[in-house]
C-alpha positions in Angstrom: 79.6 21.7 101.2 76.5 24.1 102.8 78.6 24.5 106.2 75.1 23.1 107.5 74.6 20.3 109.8 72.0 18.3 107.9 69.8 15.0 109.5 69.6 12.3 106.9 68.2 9.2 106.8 69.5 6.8 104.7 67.7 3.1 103.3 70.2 0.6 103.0 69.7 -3.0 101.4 71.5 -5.5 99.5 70.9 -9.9 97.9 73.8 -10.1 96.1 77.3 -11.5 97.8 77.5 -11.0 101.4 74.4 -9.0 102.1 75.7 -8.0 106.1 79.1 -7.4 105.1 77.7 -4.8 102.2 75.8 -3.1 105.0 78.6 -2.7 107.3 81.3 -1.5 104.9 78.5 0.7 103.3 77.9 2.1 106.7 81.9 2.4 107.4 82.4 4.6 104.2 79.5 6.4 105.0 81.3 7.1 108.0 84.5 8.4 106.3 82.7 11.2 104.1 84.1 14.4 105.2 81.8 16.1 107.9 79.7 13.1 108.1 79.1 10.9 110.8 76.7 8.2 111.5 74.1 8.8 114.3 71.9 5.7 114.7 71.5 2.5 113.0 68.6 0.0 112.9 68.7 -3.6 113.1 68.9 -5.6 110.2 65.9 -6.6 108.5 65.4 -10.0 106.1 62.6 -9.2 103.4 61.0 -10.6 100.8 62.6 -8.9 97.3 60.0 -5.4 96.1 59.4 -5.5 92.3 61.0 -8.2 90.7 60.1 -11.1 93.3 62.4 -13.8 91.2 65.3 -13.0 93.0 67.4 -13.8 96.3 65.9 -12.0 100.0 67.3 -8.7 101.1 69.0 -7.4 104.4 67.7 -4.2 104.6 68.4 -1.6 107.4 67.9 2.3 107.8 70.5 4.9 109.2 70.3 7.9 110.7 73.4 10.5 110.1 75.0 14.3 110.4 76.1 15.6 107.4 77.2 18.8 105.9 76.3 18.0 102.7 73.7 18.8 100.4 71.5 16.7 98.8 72.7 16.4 95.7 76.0 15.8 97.0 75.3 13.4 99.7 73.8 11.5 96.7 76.8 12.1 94.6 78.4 10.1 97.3 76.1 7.3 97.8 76.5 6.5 94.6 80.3 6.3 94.7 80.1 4.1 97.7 77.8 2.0 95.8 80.0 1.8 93.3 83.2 0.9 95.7 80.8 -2.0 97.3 80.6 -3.8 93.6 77.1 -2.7 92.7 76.2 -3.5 88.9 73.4 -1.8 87.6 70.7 -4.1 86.0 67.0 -3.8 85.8 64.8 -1.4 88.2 64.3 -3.3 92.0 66.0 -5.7 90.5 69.3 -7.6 92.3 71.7 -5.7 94.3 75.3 -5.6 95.4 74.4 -2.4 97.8 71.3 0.2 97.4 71.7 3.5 99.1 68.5 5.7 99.4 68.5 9.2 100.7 65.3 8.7 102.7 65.0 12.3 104.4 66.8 14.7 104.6 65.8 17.5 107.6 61.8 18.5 106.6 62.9 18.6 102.6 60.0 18.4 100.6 61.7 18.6 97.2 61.9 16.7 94.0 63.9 17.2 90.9 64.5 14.3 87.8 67.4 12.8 90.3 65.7 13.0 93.6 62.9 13.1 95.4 62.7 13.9 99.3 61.2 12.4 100.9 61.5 9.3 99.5 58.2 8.5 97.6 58.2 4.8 98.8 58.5 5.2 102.5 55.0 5.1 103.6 54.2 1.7 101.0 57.2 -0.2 102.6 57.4 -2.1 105.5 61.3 -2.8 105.0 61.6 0.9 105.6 59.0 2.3 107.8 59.6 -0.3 110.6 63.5 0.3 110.8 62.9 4.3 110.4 60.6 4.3 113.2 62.8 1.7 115.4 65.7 4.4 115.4 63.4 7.8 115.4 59.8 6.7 116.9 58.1 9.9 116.6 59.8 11.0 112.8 57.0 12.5 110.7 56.2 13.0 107.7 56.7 16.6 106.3 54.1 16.0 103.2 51.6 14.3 105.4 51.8 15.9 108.6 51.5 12.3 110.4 54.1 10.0 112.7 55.5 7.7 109.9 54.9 4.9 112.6 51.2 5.9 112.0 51.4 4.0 108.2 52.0 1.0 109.2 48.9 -0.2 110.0 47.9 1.2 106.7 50.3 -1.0 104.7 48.7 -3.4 102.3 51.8 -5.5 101.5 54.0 -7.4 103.9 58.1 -7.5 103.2 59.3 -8.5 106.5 60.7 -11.8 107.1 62.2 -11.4 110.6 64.8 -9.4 112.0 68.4 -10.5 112.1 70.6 -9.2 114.1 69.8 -6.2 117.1 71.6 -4.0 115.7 74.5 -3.7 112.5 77.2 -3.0 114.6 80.1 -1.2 112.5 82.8 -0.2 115.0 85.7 -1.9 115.7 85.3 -3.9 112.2 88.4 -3.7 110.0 86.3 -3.9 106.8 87.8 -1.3 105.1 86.5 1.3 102.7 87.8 0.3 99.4 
């Protein structure tokens, strides 16, 4: 661990099983991680599938946490969690049990053959951009300079179905952390 309090934000979305349910418990064993602890969360989003479009609507939502860890091990993580939730890997934006992306973390600009921060597809997704900005309004960019809320009028493709619920409310739910 870097002893560091890091700000992450974290994409979250899932069209396979119990879409909400994979939210929430991805959100409650995010919540167990060592030196962790979740700070905001968006509402939940319905969308229309990115990529592959021959496949069931996503609940997507965006989280905002505290973390000690680094990047590579927040990641590390995720991808246990993933894992925990049921997700089988098949084709690229193809179906999902659970997909966690590190979105941002702090001002990292940084990229690497497992990660790149910030996420490259922030500013061409609506299913991202408009539950980033709901939780941090005035978040910007650190490759652009500009208020991420400044790209969506920019965006050329529409994801958004309608929003589901307020907000994905993870307390007092017993659904465990496998």
């Amino acid at each position: 661990m870097s002893g560091k309090n890091n700000t992450v934000f974290i994409g979250l979305g899932s069209n396979v099983g119990n879409r909400l349910e994979n939210l929430q418990r991805s959100i409650s064993c995010i919540n167990l991680l060592s030196n962790t602890i979740v700070k905001s969360v968006s509402s939940v989003y319905e969308t229309l599938p990115f990529g592959n479009k021959d496949q069931s609507d996503f609940y997507n939502a965006v989280i905002k946490i505290e973390t000690e860890y680094s990047p590579g091990e927040l990641l590390k993580e995720l991808k246990k969690i993933e894992k925990k939730i049921g997700r089988i890997k098949r084709e690229r934006w193809g179906p999902r049990e659970i997909d966690l992306d590190i979105l941002l973390f702090n001002d990292l600009i940084f990229s690497d053959e497992i990660i790149t921060l910030p996420h490259k597809g922030i500013i061409n997704r609506d299913f991202v951009l408009f539950p980033l900005v709901e939780i941090e309004p005035e978040i910007i960019n650190p490759v652009y300079n500009r208020r991420y809320k400044d790209f969506i009028d920019e965006l050329e493709s529409k994801h958004i179905l309608k929003i589901l619920y307020d907000k994905l409310i993870t307390e007092n739910i017993n659904l465990g952390c496998i």
